[in-house]
DOVEX-475987 format. One record per residue (C-alpha): x, y, z. Coordinates in steps of 0.1 Angstrom, whole numbers, padded with zeros to 4 digits, always signed. Layout:
# DOVEX-475987
XYZ ...
***
This chain:
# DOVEX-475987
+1563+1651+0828 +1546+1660+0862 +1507+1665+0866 +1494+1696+0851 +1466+1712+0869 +1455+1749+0863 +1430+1776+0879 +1409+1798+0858 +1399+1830+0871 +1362+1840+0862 +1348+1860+0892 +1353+1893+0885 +1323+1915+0875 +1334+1930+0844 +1324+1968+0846 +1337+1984+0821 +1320+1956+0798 +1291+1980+0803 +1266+1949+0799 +1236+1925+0818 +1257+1895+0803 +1292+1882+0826 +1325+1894+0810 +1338+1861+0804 +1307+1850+0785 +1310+1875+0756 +1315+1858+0725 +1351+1858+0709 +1348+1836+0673 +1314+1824+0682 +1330+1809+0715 +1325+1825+0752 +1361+1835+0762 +1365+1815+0793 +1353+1782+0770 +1384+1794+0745 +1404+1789+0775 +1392+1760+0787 +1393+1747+0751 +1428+1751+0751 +1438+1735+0786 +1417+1703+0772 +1440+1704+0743 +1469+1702+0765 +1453+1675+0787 +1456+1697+0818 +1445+1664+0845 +1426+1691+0870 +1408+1723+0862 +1391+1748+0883 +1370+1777+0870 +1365+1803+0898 +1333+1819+0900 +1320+1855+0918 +1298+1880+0900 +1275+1860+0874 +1285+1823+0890 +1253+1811+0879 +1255+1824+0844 +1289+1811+0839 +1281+1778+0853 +1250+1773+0832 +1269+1783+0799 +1301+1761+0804 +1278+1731+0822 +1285+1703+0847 +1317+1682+0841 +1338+1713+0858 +1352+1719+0887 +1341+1757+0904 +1350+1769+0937 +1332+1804+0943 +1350+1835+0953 +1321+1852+0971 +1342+1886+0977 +1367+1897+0955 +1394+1905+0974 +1425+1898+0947 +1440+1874+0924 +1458+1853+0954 +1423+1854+0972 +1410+1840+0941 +1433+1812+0933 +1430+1803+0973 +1391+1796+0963 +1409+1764+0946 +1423+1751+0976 +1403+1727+0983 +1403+1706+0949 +1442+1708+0946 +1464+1714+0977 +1469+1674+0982 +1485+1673+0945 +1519+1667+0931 +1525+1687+0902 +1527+1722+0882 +1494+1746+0883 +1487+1772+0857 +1472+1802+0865 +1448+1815+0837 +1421+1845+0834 +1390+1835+0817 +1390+1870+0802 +1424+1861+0784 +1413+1843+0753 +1440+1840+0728 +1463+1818+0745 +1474+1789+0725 +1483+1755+0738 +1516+1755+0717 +1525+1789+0741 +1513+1773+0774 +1531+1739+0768 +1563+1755+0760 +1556+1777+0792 +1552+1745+0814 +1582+1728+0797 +1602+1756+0805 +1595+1758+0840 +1603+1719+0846 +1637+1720+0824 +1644+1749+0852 +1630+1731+0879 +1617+1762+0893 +1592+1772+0916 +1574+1794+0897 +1578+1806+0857 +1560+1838+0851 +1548+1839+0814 +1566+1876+0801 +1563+1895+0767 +1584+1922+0749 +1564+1951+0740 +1585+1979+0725 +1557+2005+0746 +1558+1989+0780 +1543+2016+0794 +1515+2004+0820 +1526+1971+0823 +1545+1953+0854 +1582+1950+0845 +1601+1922+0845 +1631+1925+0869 +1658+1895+0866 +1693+1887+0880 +1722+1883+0858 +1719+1843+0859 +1684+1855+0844 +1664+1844+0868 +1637+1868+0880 +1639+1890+0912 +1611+1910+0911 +1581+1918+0893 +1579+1961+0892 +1545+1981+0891 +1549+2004+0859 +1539+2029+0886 +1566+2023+0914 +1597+2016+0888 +1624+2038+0885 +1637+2056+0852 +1664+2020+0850 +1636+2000+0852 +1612+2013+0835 +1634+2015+0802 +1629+1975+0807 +1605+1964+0776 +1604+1926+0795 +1566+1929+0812 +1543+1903+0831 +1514+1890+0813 +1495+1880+0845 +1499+1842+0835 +1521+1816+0861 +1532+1786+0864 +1537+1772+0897 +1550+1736+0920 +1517+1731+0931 +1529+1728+0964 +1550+1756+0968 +1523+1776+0956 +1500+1773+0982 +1528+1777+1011 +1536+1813+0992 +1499+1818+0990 +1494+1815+1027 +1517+1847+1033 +1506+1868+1014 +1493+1898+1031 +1468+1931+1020 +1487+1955+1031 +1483+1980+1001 +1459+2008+0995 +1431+1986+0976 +1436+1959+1007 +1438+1927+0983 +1460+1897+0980 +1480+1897+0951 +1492+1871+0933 +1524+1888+0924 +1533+1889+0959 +1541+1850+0959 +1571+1861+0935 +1587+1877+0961 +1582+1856+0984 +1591+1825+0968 +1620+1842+0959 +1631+1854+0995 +1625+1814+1007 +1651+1807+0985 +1632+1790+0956 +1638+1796+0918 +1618+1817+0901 +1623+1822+0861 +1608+1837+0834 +1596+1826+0798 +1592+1850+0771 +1565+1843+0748 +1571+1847+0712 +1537+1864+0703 +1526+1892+0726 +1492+1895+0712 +1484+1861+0730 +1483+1878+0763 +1463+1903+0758 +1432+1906+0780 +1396+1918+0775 +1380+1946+0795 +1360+1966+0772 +1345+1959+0742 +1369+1981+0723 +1393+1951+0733 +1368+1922+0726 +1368+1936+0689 +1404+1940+0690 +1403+1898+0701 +1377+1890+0678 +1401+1905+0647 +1431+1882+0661 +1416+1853+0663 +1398+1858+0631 +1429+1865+0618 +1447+1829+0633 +1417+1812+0621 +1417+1823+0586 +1453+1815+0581 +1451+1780+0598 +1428+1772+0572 +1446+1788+0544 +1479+1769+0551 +1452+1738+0551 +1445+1742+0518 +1414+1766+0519 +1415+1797+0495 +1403+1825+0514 +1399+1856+0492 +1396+1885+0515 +1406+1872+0548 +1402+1905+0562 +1360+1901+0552 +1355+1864+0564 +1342+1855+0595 +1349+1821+0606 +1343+1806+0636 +1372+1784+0660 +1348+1751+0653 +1345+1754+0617 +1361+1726+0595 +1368+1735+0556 +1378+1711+0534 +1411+1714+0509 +1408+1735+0476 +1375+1751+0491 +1369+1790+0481 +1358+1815+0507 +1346+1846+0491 +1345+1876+0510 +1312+1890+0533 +1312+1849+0544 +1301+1842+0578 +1312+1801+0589 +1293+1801+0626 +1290+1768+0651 +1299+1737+0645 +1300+1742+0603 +1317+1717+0585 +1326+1722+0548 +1339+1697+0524 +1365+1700+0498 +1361+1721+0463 +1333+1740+0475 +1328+1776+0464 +1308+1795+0498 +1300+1832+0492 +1300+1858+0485 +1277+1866+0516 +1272+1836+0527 +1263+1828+0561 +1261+1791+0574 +1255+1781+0615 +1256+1745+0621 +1257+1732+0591 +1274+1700+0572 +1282+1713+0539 +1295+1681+0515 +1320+1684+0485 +1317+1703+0456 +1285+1723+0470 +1283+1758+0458 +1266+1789+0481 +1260+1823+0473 +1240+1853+0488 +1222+1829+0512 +1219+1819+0547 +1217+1777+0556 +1215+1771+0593 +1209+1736+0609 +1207+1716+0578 +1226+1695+0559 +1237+1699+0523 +1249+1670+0498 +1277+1668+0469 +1274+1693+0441 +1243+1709+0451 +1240+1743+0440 +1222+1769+0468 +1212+1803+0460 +1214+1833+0450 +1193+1850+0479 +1182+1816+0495 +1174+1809+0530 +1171+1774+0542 +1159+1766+0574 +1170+1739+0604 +1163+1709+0598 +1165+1706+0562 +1185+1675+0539 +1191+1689+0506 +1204+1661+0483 +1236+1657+0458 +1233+1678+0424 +1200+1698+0437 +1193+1735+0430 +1180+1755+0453 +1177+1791+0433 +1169+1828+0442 +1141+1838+0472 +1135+1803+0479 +1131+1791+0519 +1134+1760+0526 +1125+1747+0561 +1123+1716+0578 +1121+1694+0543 +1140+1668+0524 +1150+1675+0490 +1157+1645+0470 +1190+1641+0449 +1185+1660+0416 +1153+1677+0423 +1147+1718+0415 +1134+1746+0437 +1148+1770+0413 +1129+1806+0423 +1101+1824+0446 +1090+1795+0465 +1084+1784+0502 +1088+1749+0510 +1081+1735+0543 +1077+1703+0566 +1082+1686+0530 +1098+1655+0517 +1104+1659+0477 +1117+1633+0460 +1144+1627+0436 +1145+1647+0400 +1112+1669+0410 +1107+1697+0396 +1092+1722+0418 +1077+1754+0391 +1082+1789+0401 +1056+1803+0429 +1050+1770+0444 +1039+1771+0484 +1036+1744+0505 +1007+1757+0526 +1014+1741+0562 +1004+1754+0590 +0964+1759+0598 +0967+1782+0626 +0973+1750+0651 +0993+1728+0639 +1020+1720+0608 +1014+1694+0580 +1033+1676+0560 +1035+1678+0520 +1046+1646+0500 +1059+1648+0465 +1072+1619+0453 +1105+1608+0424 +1099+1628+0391 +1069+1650+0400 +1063+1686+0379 +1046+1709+0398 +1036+1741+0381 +1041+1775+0385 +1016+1791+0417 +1007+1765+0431 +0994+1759+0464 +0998+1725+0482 +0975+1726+0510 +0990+1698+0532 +0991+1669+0546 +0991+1660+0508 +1004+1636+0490 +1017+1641+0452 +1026+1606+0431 +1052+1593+0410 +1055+1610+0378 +1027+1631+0389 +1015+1665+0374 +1001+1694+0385 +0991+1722+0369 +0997+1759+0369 +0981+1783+0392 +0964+1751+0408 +0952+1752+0448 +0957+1712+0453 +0942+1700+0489 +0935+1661+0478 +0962+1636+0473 +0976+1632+0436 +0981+1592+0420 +1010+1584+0410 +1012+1596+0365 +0978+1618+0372 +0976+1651+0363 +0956+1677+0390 +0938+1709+0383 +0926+1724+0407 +0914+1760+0393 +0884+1779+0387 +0868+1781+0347 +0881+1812+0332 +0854+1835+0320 +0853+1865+0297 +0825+1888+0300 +0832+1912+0261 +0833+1948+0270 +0818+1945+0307 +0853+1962+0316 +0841+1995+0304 +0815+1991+0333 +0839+1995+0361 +0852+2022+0380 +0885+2040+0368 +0901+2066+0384 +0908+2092+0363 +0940+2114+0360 +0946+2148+0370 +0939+2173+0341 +0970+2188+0335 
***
């Protein structure tokens, strides 16, 4: 097979986005559009890509980063003015050239390949990607010869009654001889009432030179579709949710309510996991196998082992071992290691801390900058007091600790081996190892004194 090269238009401004960020950086699955795009030409191993920039070049070059190719379109005067911006970087190469939007997100490498393969088995000059849509109406119609090959592509607005009964349409998406492409390119003219260069126009005129010029029909319409508006950005956002959830679902992932999950294109699930419904599966999340995550679960970044079980909580930058057991209502932090079999219960936050492999957090504490060891017990009301206005500290409990209920570690502290601390205690000196801390005032009862205080009285009725 040839060289495959392919131009990704990105300049235009977006209006009807109605927003401060570029069009093609709105997220679609947690992804910026034009990266989906790019995602998918890496997939294919396209050898040259170039992203062209306009509106927002700076944005868009900051998001997607160096490593890529951009040539800037300073004025946008048309799709062939565009992909001329390209020149440049490919007019000396041999080979076919895709033409992509970056505002065209759903395209799948399976449908691009079989675009490209197409156009070489017809050894044609140019393959223009088509759909059937039984409502054509608005759409550039597909015009072809009775050998099949295409003659013309029709402006919904210029057709006739004949050919606009044709449901055959033009997606926007090409596939050119890399060469041939830029000789078409060079003729085309502006002579229409916006005064642009179309890219449409090379049709013709590759046609007219005498070169072939065919047509592939894609077998999923929905893959062309474009975003303008954010009415169509949700519209992507349910596909591809859609694709995604049923990827992972004919991998082995039970997903409960498909239609109430929200995973995004990086995430990795692991076979015979469960997905309960309200889940959100953001970044670079990877789940092992014969977890149960959700209901309402949400998890960005994280590396979730096997048999781990989430509920009700939110995990983000952290990693979580085998069989540990994390919520309901729990909220742990980035940078946090919560070992195998652990239990991390309901309004607990965890951040920035080690938890040990078969240690217990099990309700209404806050745990930070920490390392606990193995099998602690951490009692009810338990804070970790680290931060004193300046600067954090870190709090030390060490393998098979208890500490009780409301109590206050004032770190940096250090708790033993086997250590013990008592309830209600405010502990601010390091523990031994087997000692047992209390660090609380002497209770004293003063008999009857509590008729001597102030009470306020009800209302007589």
């Amino acid at each position: 097979m040839s060289n495959r090269y392919a131009v990704v238009l990105a300049a235009g401004q977006g209006t009807r986005m109605k927003s401060k960020l570029h069009k093609v950086l709105h997220l679609v699955c947690g992804k910026p559009m034009v990266q989906h795009v790019l995602d998918t030409l890496a997939v294919m191993q396209v050898h040259d890509v170039v992203v062209v920039v306009g509106h927002g070049a700076e944005a868009v070059k900051s998001t997607l980063g160096d490593g890529i190719t951009y040539a800037l379109q300073a004025e946008q005067l048309g799709t062939a003015h565009a992909v001329q911006q390209a020149l440049p970087f490919l007019k000396d190469k041999h080979g076919t050239t895709l033409i992509l939007y970056g505002d065209v997100p759903l395209l799948t490498a399976d449908t691009l390949t079989a675009l490209t393969d197409h156009h070489h088995q017809q050894q044609a000059a140019a393959t223009v990607l088509t759909a059937q849509l039984s409502d054509p109406t608005g759409y550039g119609r597909i015009v072809r010869d009775e050998a099949g090959e295409v003659l013309r592509i029709v402006e919904h607005k210029d057709a006739n009654e004949t050919e606009r009964s044709i449901q055959e349409i033009n997606t926007g998406i090409y596939c050119f001889d890399n060469e041939k492409m830029w000789k078409a390119l060079a003729q085309v003219g502006n002579d229409n009432v916006q005064g642009e260069y179309y890219l449409t126009d090379c049709i013709e005129i590759l046609r007219k030179a005498g070169e072939k010029v065919t047509a592939f029909v894609m077998s999923d319409p929905e893959e062309s579709n474009g975003v303008n508006d954010r009415v169509q950005l949700a519209q992507a956002e349910a596909y591809m949710r859609k694709r995604i959830c049923e990827r992972h679902m004919r991998n082995g992932v039970t997903i409960v309510d498909p239609g109430h999950t929200y995973i995004d294109s990086d995430v990795t699930i692991g076979m015979d996991t469960v997905i309960h419904p309200g889940t959100y599966l953001r970044g670079k999340t990877e789940i092992g196998a014969d977890c149960v995550i959700g209901p309402q679960a949400d998890l960005t970044d994280v590396v979730i082992a096997d048999k781990v079980s989430l509920s009700y909580t939110v995990v983000t930058g952290s990693q979580v071992e085998t069989e540990a057991v994390i919520g309901p209502f729990a909220y742990v932090r980035p940078g946090s290691h919560i070992g195998s079999k652990v239990k991390i219960g309901d309004f607990v936050e965890v951040k920035n801390t080690k938890v040990g492999a078969g240690s217990k957090i099990p309700h209404l504490s806050y745990v930070g900058d920490a390392e606990i060891g193995q099998a602690v017990n951490i009692g009810c009301g338990t804070v970790t007091v680290n931060y004193d206005g300046a600067k954090k500290h870190k709090t030390i409990v060490e393998d098979h600790a208890f500490i009780g209920c409301n109590t206050n570690l004032i770190a940096p502290i250090h708790v033993g081996k086997h250590a013990y601390v008592a309830a209600g205690s405010t502990v601010n000196q390091d523990v031994p190892d087997e000692a047992l801390a209390i660090a609380r005032e002497r209770q004293v009862n003063k008999p009857g004194y509590a008729n001597k205080l102030p009470r306020k009285q009800g209302k007589k009725q």
